[in-house]
C-alpha positions as CSV (number, residue, x, y, z in Angstrom):
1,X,-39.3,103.6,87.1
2,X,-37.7,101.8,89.8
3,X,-39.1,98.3,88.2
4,X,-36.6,99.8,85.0
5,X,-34.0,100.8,87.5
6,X,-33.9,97.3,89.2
7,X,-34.0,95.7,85.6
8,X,-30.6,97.6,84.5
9,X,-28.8,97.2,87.5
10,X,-29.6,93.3,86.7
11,X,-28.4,94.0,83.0
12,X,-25.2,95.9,84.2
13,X,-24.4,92.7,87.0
14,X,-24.6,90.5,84.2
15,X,-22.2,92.6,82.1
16,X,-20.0,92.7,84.9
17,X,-20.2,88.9,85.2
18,X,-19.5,88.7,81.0
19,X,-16.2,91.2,81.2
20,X,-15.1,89.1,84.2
21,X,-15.4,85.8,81.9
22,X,-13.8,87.8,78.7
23,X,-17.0,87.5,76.4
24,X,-17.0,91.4,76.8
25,X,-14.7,94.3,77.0
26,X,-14.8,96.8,79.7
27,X,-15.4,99.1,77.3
28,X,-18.5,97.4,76.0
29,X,-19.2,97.3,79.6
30,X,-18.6,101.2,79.9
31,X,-20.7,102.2,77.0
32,X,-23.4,100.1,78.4
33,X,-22.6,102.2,82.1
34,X,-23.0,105.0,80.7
35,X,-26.1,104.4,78.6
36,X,-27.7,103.1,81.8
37,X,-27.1,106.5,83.8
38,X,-28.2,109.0,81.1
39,X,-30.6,110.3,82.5
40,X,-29.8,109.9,86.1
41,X,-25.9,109.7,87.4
42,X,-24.4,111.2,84.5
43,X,-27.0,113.9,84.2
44,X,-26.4,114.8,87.6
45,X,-23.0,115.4,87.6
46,X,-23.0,117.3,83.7
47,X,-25.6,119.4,85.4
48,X,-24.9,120.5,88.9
49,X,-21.1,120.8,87.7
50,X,-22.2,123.1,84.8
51,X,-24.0,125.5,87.2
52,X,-21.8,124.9,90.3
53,X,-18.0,123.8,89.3
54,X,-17.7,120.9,90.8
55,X,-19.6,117.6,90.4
56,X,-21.8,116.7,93.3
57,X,-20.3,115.1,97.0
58,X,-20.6,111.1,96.6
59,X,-24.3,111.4,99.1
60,X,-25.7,114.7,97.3
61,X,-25.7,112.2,94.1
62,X,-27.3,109.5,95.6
63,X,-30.1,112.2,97.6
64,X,-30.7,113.4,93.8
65,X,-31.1,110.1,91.8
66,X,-32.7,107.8,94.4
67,X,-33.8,109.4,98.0
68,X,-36.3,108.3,100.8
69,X,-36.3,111.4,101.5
70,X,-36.4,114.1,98.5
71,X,-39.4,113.7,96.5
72,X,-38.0,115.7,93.8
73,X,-35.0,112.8,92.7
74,X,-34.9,112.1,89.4
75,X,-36.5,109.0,89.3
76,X,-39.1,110.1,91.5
77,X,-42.5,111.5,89.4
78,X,-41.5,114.9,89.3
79,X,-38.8,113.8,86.3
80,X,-39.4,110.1,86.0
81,X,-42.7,111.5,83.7
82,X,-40.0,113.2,81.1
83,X,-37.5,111.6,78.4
84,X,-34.1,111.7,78.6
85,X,-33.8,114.9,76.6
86,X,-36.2,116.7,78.5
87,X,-35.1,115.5,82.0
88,X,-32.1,117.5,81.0
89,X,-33.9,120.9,80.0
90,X,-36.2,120.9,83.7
91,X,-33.1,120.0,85.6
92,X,-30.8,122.4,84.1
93,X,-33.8,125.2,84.3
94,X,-34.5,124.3,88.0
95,X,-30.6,124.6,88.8
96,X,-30.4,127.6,87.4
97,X,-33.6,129.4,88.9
98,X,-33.3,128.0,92.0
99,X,-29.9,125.9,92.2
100,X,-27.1,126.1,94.2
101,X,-24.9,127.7,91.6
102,X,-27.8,130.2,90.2
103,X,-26.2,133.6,91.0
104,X,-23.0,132.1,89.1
105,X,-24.9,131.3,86.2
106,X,-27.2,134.8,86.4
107,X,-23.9,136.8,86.6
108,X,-22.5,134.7,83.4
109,X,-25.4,135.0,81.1
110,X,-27.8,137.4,82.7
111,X,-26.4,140.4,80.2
112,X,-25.6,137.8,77.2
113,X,-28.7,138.1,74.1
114,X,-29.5,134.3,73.2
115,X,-27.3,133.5,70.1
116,X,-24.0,134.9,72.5
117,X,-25.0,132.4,75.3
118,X,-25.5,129.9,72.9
119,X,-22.3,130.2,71.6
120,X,-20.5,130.4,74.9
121,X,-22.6,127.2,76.3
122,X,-21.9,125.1,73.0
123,X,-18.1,125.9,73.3
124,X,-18.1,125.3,77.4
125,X,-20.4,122.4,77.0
126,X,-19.4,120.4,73.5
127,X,-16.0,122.5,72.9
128,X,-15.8,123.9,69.0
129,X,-12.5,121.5,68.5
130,X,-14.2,118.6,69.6
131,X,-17.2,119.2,67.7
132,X,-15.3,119.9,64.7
133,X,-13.1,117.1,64.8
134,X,-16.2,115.0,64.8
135,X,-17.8,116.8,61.8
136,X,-20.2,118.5,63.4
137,X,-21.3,122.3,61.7
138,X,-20.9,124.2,64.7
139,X,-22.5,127.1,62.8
140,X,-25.6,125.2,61.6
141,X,-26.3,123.7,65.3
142,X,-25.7,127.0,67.0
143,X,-28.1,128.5,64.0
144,X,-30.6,125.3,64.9
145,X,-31.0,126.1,69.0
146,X,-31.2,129.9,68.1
147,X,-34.1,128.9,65.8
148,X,-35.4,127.2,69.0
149,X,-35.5,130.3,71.2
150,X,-39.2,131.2,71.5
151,X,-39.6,127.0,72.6
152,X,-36.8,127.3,75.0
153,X,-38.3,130.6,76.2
154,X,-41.5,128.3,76.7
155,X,-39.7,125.8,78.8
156,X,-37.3,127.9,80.6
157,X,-40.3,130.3,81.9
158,X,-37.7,133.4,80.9
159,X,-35.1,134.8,78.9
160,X,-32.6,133.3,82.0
161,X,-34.1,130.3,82.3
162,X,-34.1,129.6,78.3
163,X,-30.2,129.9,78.6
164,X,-30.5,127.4,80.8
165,X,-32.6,125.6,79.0
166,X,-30.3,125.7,76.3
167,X,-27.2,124.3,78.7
168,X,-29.3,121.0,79.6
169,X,-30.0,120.4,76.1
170,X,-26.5,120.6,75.1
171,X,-25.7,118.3,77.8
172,X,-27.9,115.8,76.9
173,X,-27.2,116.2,73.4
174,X,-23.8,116.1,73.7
175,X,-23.8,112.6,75.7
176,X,-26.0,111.1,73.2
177,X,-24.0,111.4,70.2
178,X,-20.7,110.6,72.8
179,X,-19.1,114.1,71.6
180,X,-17.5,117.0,73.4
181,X,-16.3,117.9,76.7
182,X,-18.3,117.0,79.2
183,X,-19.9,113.9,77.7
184,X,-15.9,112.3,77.6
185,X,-15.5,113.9,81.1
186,X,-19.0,112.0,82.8
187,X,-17.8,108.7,80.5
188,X,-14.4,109.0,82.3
189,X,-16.3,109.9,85.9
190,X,-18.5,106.8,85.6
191,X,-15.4,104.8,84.5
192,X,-13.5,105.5,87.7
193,X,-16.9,105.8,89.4
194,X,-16.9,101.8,88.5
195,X,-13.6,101.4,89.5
196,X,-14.3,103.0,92.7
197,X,-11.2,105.7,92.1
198,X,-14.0,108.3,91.3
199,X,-13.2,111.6,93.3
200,X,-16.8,112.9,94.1
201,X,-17.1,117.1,95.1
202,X,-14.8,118.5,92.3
203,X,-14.7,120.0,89.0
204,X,-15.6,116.8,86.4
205,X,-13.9,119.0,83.8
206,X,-10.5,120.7,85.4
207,X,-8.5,120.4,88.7
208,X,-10.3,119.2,91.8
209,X,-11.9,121.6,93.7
210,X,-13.7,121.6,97.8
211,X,-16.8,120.0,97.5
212,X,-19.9,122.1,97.3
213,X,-23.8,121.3,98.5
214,X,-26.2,120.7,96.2
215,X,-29.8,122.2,96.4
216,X,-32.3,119.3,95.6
217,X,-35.4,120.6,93.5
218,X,-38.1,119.8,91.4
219,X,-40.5,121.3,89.3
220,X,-44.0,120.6,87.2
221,X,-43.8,119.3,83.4
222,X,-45.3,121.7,80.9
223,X,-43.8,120.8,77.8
224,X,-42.4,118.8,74.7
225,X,-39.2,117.9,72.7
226,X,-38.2,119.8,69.8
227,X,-35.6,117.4,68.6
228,X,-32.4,118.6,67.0
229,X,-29.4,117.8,64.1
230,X,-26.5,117.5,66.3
C-alpha cells in the first residue's frame, strides 16, 4: 500500500508539473486529486463529517490516513486489505458503533425501519435534486440497497450498524459516479485542500463549525461487495 501511495504522490507531482507547463488543466489535475484520495482523504472527511458534522481537524486526518502511531489508518492492514467500496462500509460501520459521533447517529436512525433510513441517508448523502438532475431513479436505487438489507445486516453486525453500512456505501457510491452532495462538497475540499485555503474542523457541507476529535478505529474484514446500479 504505501509502495501505491508513494507511486501516486509521484503521478500527482507530475500533474502538478504538467498544469504548471499548460499541457493540463487544473481541473484534469483535480479529477485526478480526487481519484487519488478515494479511498483515503476524501473518504475520511465524507465519513467522519457524516457521523460527526464537521470534517476532521487538519492532524486528526493525517493520524487516520497515514500514522506512526495508529495502527488502524486506512492504509494500514486493517483497511488497506479492502476495495474502495468496502473501505467505505467498515469505516462508516466502525464510526458509527464506536465513533466519535455514534450517539448522534443512534439517536437519528436508532428508531428509523431500513427503507426510512435509507431514504433519509440517500437524500442527506446524494440529495434527491442532485440525483435527479443527473438521471438517476431515485426510487429504483433506494428499492436496490433495500434489497440489500440482509448483506448490509451481515456487514454492519446489526440493524444500527446496517444503517450505517448503508451511509458508507452511499458515500462511496456517490463519489464514484461524481454525483450528489457530498461527493461535490469533498471535490471542492480537496480543491482548496490543494490550494492550501482548505478550512479543516468544520461542516464539509454547511457553515463552519468548532472543530471536533476524531476517534481512530479499526476493525476485522468479514465480508464482500455486492455491487450496485447507481
Amino acid at each position: 500500500m504505501l509502495n501505491a501511495l508513494y507511486s501516486e504522490m509521484k503521478l500527482l507531482a507530475q500533474l502538478q508539473a504538467d498544469v504548471a507547463a499548460g499541457k493540463i488543466t487544473q481541473a484534469v489535475f483535480l479529477d485526478k486529486l480526487v481519484s487519488f484520495s478515494a479511498d483515503t482523504s476524501a473518504l475520511a472527511l465524507q465519513a467522519v463529517n457524516f457521523f460527526t458534522g464537521r470534517t476532521p481537524t487538519q492532524a486528526a486526518l493525517n493520524e487516520l490516513i497515514d500514522s506512526a502511531t495508529n495502527t488502524t489508518d486506512l492504509t494500514d492492514f486493517a483497511y488497506a486489505i479492502y476495495n474502495t467500496e468496502n473501505k467505505y462500509i467498515e469505516f462508516a460501520v466502525n464510526q458509527a458503533m464506536s465513533g466519535t459521533g455514534a450517539a448522534t447517529f443512534k439517536a437519528a436512525y436508532d428508531a428509523l425501519g431500513f427503507r426510512e433510513a435509507v431514504t433519509k441517508m440517500y437524500d442527506a448523502i446524494i440529495g434527491n435534486s442532485k440525483a435527479a438532475a443527473a438521471g438517476v431513479n431515485i426510487s429504483a436505487a433506494i428499492d436496490y440497497i433495500v434489497g440489500q438489507q440482509k448483506y448490509f445486516e451481515a456487514y454492519g453486525h446489526d440493524a444500527l450498524g446496517a444503517k450505517a453500512a448503508v451511509a458508507g456505501f452511499l458515500m462511496s457510491k456517490g463519489l464514484e459516479a461524481g454525483v450528489g452532495v457530498y461527493a461535490e462538497a469533498v471535490k471542492a475540499f480537496l480543491g482548496k485542500a490543494y490550494a492550501g485555503t482548505a478550512v479543516y474542523g468544520g461542516d464539509l457541507v454547511g457553515p463552519a463549525k468548532a472543530p471536533m476529535e476524531v476517534a481512530l478505529i479499526g476493525q476485522a474484514p468479514d465480508h464482500y461487495d455486492p455491487g450496485m446500479p447507481f
